[in-house]
C-alpha positions in Angstrom: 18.5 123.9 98.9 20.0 122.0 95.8 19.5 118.9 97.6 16.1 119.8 98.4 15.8 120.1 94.4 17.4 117.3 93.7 15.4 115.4 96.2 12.1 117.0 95.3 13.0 115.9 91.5 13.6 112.5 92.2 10.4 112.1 94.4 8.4 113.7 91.6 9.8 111.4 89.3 9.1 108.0 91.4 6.0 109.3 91.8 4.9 109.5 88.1 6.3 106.1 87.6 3.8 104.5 89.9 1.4 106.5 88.7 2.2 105.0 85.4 2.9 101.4 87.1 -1.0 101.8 88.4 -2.4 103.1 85.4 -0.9 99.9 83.7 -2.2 97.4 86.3 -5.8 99.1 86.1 -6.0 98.5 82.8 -4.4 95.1 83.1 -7.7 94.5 85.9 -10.2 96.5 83.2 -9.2 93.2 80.4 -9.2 90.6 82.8 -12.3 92.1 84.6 -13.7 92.3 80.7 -12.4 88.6 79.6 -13.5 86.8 82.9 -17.0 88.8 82.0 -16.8 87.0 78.5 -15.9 83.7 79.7 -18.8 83.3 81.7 -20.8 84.6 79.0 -19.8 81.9 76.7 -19.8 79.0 79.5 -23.3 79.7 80.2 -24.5 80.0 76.6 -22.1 76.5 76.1 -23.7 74.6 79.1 -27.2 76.0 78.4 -26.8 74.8 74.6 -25.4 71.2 75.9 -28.7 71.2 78.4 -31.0 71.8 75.2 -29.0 68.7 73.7 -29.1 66.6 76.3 -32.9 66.9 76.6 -33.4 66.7 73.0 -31.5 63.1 73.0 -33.2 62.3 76.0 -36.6 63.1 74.7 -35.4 61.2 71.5 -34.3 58.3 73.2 -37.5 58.1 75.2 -39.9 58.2 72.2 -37.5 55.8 70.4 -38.0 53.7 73.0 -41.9 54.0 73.5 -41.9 53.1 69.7 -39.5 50.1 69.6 -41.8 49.0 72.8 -45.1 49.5 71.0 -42.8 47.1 67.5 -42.1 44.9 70.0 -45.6 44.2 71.3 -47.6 44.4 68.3 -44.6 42.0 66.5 -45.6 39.7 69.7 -49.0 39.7 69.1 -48.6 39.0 65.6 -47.1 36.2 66.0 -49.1 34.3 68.8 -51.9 34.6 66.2 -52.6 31.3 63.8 -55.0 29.8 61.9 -54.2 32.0 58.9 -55.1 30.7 55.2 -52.3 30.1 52.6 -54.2 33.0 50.1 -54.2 35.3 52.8 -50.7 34.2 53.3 -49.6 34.5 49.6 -51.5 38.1 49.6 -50.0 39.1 52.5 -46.4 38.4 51.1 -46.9 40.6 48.0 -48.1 43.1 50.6 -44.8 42.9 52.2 -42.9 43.3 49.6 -44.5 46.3 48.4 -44.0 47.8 51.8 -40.2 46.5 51.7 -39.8 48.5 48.1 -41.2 51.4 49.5 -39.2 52.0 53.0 -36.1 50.6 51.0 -36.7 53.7 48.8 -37.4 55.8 51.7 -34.2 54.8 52.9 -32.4 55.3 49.9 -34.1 58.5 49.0 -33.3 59.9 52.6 -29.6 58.2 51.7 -29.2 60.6 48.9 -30.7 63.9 50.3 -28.5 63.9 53.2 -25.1 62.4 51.4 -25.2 59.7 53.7 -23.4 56.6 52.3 -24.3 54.6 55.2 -28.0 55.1 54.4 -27.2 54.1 50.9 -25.6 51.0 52.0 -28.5 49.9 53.9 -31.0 49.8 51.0 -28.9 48.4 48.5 -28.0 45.7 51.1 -31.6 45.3 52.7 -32.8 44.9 49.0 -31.1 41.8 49.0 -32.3 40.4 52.3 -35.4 38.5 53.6 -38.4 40.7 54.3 -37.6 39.9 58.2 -34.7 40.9 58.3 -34.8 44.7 57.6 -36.6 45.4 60.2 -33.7 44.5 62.8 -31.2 46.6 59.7 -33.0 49.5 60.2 -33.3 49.0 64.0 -30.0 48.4 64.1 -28.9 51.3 61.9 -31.3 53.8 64.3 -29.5 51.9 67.4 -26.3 52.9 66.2 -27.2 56.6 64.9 -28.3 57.1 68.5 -24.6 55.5 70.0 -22.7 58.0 67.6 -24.9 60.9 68.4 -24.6 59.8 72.4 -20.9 59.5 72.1 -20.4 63.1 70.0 -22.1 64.5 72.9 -20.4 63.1 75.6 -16.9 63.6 73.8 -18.7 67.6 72.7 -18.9 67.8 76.9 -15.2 66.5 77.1 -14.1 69.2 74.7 -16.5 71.9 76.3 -15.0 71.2 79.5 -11.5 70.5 79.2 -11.3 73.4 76.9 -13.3 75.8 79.0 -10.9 74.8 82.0 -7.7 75.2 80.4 -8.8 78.7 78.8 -9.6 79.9 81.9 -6.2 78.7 83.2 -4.3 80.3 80.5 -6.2 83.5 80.9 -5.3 83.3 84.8 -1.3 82.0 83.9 -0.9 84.6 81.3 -2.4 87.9 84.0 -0.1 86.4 86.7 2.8 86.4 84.4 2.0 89.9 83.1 1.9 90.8 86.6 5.0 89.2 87.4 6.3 90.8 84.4 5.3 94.5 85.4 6.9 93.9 88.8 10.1 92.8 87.4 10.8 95.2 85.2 9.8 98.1 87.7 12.4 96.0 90.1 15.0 96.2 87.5 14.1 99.6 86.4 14.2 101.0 90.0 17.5 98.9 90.6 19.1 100.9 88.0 18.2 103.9 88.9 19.6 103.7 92.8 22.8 101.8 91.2 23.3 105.6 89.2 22.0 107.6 92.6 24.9 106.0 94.4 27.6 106.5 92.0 26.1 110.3 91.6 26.7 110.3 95.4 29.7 108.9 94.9 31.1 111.1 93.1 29.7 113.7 94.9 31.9 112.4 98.4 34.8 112.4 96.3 34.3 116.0 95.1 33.8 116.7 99.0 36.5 115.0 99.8 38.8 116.6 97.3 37.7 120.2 98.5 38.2 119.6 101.6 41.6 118.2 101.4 42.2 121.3 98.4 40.9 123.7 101.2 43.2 122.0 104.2 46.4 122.5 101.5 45.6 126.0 100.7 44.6 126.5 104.7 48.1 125.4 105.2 50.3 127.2 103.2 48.7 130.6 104.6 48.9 129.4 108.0 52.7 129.1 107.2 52.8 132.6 105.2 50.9 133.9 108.1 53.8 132.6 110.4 56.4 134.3 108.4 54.8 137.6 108.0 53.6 137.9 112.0 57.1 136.7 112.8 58.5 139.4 110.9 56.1 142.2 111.7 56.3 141.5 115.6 60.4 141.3 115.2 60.3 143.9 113.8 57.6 146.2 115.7 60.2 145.2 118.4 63.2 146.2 116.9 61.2 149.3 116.5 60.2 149.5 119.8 64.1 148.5 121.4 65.2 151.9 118.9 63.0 154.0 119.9 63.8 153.2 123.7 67.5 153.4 123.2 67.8 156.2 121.4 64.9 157.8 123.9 67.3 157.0 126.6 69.8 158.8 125.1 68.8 162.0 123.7 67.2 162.5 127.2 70.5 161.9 128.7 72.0 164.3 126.5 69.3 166.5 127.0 70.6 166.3 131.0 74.1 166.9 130.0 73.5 170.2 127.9 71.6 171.2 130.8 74.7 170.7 133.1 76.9 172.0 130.8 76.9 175.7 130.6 79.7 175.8 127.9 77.5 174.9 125.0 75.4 177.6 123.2 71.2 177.4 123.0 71.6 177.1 119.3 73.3 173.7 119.4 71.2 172.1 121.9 68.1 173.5 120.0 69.4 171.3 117.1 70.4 168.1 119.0 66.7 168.2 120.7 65.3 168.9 117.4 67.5 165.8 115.7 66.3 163.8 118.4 62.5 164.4 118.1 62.8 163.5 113.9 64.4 159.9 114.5 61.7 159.0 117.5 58.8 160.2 115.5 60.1 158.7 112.3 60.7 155.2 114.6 57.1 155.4 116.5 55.5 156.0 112.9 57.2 152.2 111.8 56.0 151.3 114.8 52.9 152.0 114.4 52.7 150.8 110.9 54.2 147.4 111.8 52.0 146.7 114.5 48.8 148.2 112.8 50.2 145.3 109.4 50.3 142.6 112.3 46.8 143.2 113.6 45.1 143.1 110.0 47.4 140.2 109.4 46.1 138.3 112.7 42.3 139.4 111.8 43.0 138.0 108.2 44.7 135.2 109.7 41.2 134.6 111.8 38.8 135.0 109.6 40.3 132.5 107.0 40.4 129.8 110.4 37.3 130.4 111.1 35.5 129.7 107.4 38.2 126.8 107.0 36.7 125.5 109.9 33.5 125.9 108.8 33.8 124.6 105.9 35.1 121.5 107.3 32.5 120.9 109.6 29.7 121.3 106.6 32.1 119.2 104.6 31.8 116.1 107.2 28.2 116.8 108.0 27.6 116.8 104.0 30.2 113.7 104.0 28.6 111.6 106.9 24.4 112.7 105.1 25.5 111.4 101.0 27.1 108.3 103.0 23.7 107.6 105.5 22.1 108.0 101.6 24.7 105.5 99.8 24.2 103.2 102.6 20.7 103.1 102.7 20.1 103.1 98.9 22.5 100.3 99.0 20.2 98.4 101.1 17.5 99.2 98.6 19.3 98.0 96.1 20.4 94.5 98.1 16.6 93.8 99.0 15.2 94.7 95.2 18.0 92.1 93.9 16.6 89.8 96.2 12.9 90.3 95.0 14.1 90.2 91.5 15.5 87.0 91.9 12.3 86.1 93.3 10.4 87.2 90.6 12.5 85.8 87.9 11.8 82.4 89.9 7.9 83.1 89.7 8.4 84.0 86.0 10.3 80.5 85.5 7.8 78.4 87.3 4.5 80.3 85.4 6.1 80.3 82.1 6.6 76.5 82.6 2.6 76.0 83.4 1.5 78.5 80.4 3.6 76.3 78.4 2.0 73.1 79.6 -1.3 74.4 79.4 -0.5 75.7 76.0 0.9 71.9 74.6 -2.3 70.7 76.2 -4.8 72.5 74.5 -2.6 71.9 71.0 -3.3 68.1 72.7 -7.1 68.7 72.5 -7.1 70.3 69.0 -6.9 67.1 66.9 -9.8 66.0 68.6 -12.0 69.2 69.6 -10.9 71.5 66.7 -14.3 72.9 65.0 -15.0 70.2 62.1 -16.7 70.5 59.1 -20.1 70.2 58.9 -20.7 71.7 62.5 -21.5 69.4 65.7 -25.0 71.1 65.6 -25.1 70.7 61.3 -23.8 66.8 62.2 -26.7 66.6 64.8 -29.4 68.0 62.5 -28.7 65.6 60.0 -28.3 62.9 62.3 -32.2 63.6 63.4 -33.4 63.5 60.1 -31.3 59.9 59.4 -33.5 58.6 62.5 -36.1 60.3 61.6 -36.0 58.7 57.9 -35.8 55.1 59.5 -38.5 55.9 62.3 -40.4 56.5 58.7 -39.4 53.5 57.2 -40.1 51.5 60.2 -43.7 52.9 60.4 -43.5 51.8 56.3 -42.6 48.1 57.2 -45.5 48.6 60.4 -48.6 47.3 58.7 -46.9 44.1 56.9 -46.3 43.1 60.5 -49.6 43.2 61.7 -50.8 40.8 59.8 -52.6 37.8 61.2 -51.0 34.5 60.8 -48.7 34.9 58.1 -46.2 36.2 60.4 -44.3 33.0 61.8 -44.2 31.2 58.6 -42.6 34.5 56.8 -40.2 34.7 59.8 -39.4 30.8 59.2 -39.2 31.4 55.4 -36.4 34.0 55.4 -34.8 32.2 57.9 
């Protein structure tokens, strides 16, 4: 029964350790479930944004183009055209420079609402060119807006992605090596726990083991009292026994002689028969006694065989069942080692990968860290530059289109 309880105990308690072992993995699988959830969330609203980028700068491009096209052919037509008269000529040149003053200051003004140096730059040093020139400035300037804006988007997609991809492998690193983690330390935990259940048992043998050899010395020493006492009642129920037949013998042999022999009175032979009765009595009653002490003693001396010999049977049953136990916990112990081992070599080999995932993403801060203005504040304002100089272009526009005066301005500034 106390085994039982012991056993019941123990089963209880393994039992509410994976109970708390599940309890801690389903919440483990609640903020994974939750973080994977999350991740998609923001990949989604990420690639969706990038979508609404790329069509943007691909709408942007497209009617960039459609306008440089619709430069280009009007500039073409311009200058096929002749025949022009030098007034018309002289006219048209103060027309172009008022035009050039007026997109320069565009430029500039733009420049200065948007804190762009680069805008700045290009009036003060498209002041100081020929009319003909500026237009292939600003062109230019608009060209290379649209290679900065292409390349922050491709290297925005980079970041997006490479990020994204390591997250979601550090997420995945970091719930395996919790995992491995949990398993470990219930290994370990359940390691120590049989290492103290076999030297409980243990002890226990040795406890057996000392009773039993306590209970064989004590069995012993009244086996060998029992020796001397039966030897000593059974002499002496003999000795009683040879008495009482000697001295039977003879008081009935004198009882034959005072028969025969008429010369003795009554009175003595009443007394010699009466003398004679007193010893055997007394004699039988030792008897008696000695061999009624030798049966208790033998009943004694069986019933303390018999629970030795019980007691040594449950002693080796109990002896042979706490060894099966030490045995077989042993081999629990020698197989959770070996998964330990196992584990702690998982452990090694993902706390190497977090570790590399972690140095790359320190890799991609430098050049994805979150800068200051915003990608999308850095994109509005990139607009509005080619915006400005679509402005500016569509300033310069007319000053083109003029008849004839074209090629020899073109020749002048050049």
């Amino acid at each position: 029964m106390s085994e039982s309880t012991q056993l019941s105990a123990s089963t209880a308690t393994k039992l509410a350790d994976a109970e708390k072992d599940l309890a801690v993995e389903k919440k483990g699988l609640a903020e994974d479930t939750a973080y994977l959830k999350d991740l998609k969330r923001d990949c989604q609203t990420r690639a969706s944004e990038f979508e609404v980028e790329s069509a943007d700068n691909k709408a942007e491009l497209t009617a960039l183009g459609k306008a440089k096209a619709i430069l280009l052919k009007k500039f073409a037509a311009s200058l096929v055209q002749t025949g022009v008269k030098v007034a018309v000529a002289d006219s048209d040149e103060d027309a172009e420079q008022d035009a050039k003053a007026r997109a320069l200051r565009s430029i500039e003004q733009l420049g200065k609402r948007l804190h762009s140096t680069a805008l700045v730059a290009l009036a003060y040093r498209a002041a100081e060119d020929p009319f003909g020139k500026i237009r292939g400035m600003v062109e230019d300037m608009i060209a290379k807006l649209m290679q900065e804006a292409a390349e922050e988007a491709t290297q925005k997609a980079f970041c997006d992605k490479e990020i994204g991809e390591s997250m979601t492998s550090k997420a995945d690193k970091e719930g395996k090596l919790s995992k491995v983690n949990s398993r470990l330390e219930k290994a370990e935990s359940s390691i120590a726990s049989l290492t103290e259940d076999i030297t409980k048992l243990s002890s226990e043998v040795a406890e057996n083991d000392k009773a039993m050899a306590d209970a064989t010395a004590i069995r012993q020493q009244e086996k060998a009292q029992f020796m001397a006492v039966e030897k000593d009642l059974s002499e002496s129920q003999e000795a009683c026994a040879a008495a009482t037949e000697v001295l039977r013998e003879y008081y009935e042999g004198a009882s034959l002689v005072q028969v025969g022999a008429k010369a003795h009175s009554k009175e003595v032979a009443d007394a010699e028969d009466t003398k004679g009765e007193g010893i055997l009595g007394l004699l039988e009653v030792a008897e008696s006694d000695f061999a009624k002490g030798l049966a208790e003693a033998r009943t004694i001396e069986s019933t303390a065989q018999t629970e030795y010999d019980k007691m040594m049977q449950d002693g080796k049953m109990l002896k042979m069942t706490k060894e099966m136990e030490i045995k077989g916990k042993k081999s629990e112990v020698s197989s959770l080692k070996t998964t330990s081992t196992d584990l702690s070599s998982d452990k090694e080999g993902l706390t190497g990968e977090l570790d590399a995932v972690l140095a790359y993403l320190d890799k991609l801060k430098p050049q994805c860290e979150t800068k200051v203005p915003s990608y999308a504040e850095r994109k509005a304002a990139r607009e509005q530059e080619i915006e400005g100089l679509k402005s500016a272009l569509e300033i310069l526009q007319p000053s083109f289109l003029q008849t004839g005066s074209v090629t020899r301005r073109l020749r002048r500034a050049q």
